[in-house]
C-alpha atoms as an extended CHARMM CRD file, in Angstrom:
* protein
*
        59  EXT
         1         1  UNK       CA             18.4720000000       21.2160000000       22.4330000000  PROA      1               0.0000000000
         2         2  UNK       CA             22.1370000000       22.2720000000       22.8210000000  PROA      2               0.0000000000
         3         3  UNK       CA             22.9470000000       19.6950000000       25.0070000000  PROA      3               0.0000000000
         4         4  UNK       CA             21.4940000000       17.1290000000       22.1810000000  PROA      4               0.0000000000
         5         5  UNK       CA             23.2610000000       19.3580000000       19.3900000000  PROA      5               0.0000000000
         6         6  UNK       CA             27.0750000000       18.6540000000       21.0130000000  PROA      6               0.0000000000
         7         7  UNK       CA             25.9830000000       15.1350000000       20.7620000000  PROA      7               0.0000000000
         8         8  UNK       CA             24.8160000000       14.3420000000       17.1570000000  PROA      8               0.0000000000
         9         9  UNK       CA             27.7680000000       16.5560000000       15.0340000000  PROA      9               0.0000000000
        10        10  UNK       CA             30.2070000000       13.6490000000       16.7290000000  PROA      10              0.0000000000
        11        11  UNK       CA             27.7250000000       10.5740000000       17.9700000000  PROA      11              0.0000000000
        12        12  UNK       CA             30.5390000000        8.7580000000       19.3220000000  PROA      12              0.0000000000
        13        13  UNK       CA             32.4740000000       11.2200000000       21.6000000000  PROA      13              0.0000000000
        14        14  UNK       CA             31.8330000000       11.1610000000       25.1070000000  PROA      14              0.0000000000
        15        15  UNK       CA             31.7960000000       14.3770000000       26.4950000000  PROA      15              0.0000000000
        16        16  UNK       CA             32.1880000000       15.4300000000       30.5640000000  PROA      16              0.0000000000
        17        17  UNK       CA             29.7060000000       18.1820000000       31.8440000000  PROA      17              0.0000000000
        18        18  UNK       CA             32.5530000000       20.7820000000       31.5620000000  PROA      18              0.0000000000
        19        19  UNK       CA             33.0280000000       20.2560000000       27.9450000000  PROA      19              0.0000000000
        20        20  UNK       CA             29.4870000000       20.4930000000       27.4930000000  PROA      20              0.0000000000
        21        21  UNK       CA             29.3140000000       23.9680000000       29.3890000000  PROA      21              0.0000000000
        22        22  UNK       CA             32.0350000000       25.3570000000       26.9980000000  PROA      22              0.0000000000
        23        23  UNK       CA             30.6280000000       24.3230000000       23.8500000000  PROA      23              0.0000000000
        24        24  UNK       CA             26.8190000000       25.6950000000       24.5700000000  PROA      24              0.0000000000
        25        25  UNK       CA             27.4280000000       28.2730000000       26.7140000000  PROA      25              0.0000000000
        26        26  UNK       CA             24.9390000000       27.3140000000       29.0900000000  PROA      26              0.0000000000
        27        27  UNK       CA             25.1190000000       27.7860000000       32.7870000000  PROA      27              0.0000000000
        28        28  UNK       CA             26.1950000000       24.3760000000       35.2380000000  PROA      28              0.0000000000
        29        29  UNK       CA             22.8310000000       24.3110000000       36.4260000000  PROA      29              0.0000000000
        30        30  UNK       CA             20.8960000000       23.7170000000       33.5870000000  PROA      30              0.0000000000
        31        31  UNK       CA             23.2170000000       21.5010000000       31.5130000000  PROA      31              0.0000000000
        32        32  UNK       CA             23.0550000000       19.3060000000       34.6240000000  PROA      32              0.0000000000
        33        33  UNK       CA             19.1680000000       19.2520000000       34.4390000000  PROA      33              0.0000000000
        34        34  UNK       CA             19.5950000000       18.3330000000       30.6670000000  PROA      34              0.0000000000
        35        35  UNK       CA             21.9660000000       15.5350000000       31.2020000000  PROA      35              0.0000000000
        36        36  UNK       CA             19.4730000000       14.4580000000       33.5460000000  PROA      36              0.0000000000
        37        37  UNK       CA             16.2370000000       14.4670000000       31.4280000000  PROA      37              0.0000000000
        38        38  UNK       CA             18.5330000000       13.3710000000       28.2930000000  PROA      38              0.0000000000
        39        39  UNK       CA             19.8080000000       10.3480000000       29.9640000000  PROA      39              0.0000000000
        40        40  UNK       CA             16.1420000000        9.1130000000       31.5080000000  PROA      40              0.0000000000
        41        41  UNK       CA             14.5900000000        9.8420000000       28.0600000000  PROA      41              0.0000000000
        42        42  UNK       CA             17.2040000000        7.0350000000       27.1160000000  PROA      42              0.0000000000
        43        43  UNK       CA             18.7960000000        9.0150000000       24.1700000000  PROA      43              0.0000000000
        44        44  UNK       CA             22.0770000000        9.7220000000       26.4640000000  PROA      44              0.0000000000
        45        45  UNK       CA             24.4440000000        6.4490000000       28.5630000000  PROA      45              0.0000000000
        46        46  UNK       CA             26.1510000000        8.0380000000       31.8140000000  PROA      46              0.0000000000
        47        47  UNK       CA             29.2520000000        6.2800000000       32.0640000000  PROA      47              0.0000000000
        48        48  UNK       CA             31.9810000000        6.6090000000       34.8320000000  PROA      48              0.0000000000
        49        49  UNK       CA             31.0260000000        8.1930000000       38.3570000000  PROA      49              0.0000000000
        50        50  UNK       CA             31.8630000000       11.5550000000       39.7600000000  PROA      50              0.0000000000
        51        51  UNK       CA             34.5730000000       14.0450000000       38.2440000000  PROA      51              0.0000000000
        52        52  UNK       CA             35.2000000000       11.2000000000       36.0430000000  PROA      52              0.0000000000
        53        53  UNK       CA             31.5950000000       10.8020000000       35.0250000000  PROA      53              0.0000000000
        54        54  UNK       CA             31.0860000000       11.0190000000       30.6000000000  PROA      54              0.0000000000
        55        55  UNK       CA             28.0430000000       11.0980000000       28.7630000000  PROA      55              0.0000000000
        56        56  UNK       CA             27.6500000000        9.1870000000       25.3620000000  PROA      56              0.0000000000
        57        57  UNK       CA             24.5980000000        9.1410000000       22.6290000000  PROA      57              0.0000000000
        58        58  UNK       CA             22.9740000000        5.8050000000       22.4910000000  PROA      58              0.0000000000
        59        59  UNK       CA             22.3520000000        4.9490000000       18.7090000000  PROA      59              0.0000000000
């Protein structure tokens, strides 16, 4: 629900895992595991590959 949260106050941003880890406080591990199960739920787009790798809400 964090994870989601970062997304929906800006729906347009795409944000890298570090950003992500700053903003909810959560541990690599699990916002990995989130990214994950947010992106095959279809309500996140990966875009890019490794350290360049951004995630964006589909709407």
């Amino acid at each position: 629900m964090k994870v989601l949260a970062c997304f929906r106050s800006t729906p347009e941003q795409r944000l890298q895992l570090a950003d992500l880890i700053a903003q909810t406080g959560l541990a690599r591990r699990t916002a990995q595991n989130a990214l994950v199960s947010l992106t095959r739920a279809g309500l996140l787009q990966r875009l890019g590959a490794g350290p360049a790798t951004r995630y964006q809400l589909i709407f």
